[in-house]
C-alpha positions in Angstrom: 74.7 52.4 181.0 76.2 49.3 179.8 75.3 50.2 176.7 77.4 53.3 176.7 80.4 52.1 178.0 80.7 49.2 175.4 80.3 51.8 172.9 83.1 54.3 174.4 85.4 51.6 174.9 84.2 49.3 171.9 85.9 52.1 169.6 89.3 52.1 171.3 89.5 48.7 170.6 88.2 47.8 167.5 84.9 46.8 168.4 81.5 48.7 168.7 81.2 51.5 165.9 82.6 51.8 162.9 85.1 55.3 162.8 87.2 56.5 160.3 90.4 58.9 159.4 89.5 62.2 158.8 92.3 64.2 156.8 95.4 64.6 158.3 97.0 67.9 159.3 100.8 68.8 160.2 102.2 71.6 161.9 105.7 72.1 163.2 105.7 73.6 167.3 109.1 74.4 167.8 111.2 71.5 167.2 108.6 68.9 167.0 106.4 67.6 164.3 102.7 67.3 165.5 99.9 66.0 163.0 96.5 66.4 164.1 94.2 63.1 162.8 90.7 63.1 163.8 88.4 60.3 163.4 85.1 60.0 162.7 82.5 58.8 164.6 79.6 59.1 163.7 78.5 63.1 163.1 81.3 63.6 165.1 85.3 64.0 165.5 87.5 62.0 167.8 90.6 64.1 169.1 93.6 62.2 167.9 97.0 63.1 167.1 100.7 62.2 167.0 104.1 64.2 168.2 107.5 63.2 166.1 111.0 64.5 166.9 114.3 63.4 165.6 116.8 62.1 167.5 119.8 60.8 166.2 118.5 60.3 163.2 115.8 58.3 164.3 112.2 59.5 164.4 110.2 58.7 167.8 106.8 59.2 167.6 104.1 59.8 170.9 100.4 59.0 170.1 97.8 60.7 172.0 93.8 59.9 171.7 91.6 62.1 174.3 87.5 61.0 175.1 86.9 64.6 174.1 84.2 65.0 170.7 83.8 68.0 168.3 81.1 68.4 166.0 83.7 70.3 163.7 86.6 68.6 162.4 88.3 72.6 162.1 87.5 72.2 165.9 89.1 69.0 166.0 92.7 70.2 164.3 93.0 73.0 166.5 92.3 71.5 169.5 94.5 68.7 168.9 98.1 71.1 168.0 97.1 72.8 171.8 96.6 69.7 173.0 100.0 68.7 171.4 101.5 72.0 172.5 100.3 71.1 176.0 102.2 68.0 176.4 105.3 69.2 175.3 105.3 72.3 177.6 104.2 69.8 180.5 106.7 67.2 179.5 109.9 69.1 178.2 112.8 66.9 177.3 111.6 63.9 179.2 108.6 63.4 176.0 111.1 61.8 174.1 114.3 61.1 176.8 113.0 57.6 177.0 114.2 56.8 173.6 111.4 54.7 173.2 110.6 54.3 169.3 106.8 54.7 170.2 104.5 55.0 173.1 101.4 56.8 173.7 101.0 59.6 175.8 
């Protein structure tokens, strides 16, 4: 169990196994600019994925990673822009109200 949970969180950190950048993917949901970056682990895909939005000029970005694996990185994309679309419905205005050049979500 140990074992596992190294593993799980190794990756988050830097430790444990090695994963890598699949291709990125962009799609604009509404005013926002969401790319969709999975990463490989293994024979698998990490959900990972990024929301921009310009605000006076400046672009603030919100990172989101979720635990959930795909054995598809097609899978991956999509999930990721309903993910993304999910947080900013849930959010609204406040994702980005903060001001804050970068956070994670």
């Amino acid at each position: 169990m140990a074992g596992f949970l190294s593993k799980l969180f190794g990756s988050f950190s830097g430790g444990g196994d090695k994963t890598e950048a699949a291709k990125e993917h962009m799609r604009k949901i509404g005013e926002y600019t969401v790319y969709a970056t999975p990463q490989r682990e293994g024979g698998q895909f990490r959900l990972v994925g990024r929301i921009e939005h310009v605000v006076g000029g400046e672009t603030l970005v919100r990172n989101f990673i979720r635990a959930d694996l795909f054995s598809s990185e097609t899978d991956t994309v999509e999930t990721t822009f309903r993910k993304a679309e999910q947080i900013i419905s849930q959010h609204g205005p406040m994702l980005f109200g903060d001001g804050v050049k970068e956070r994670q979500v």
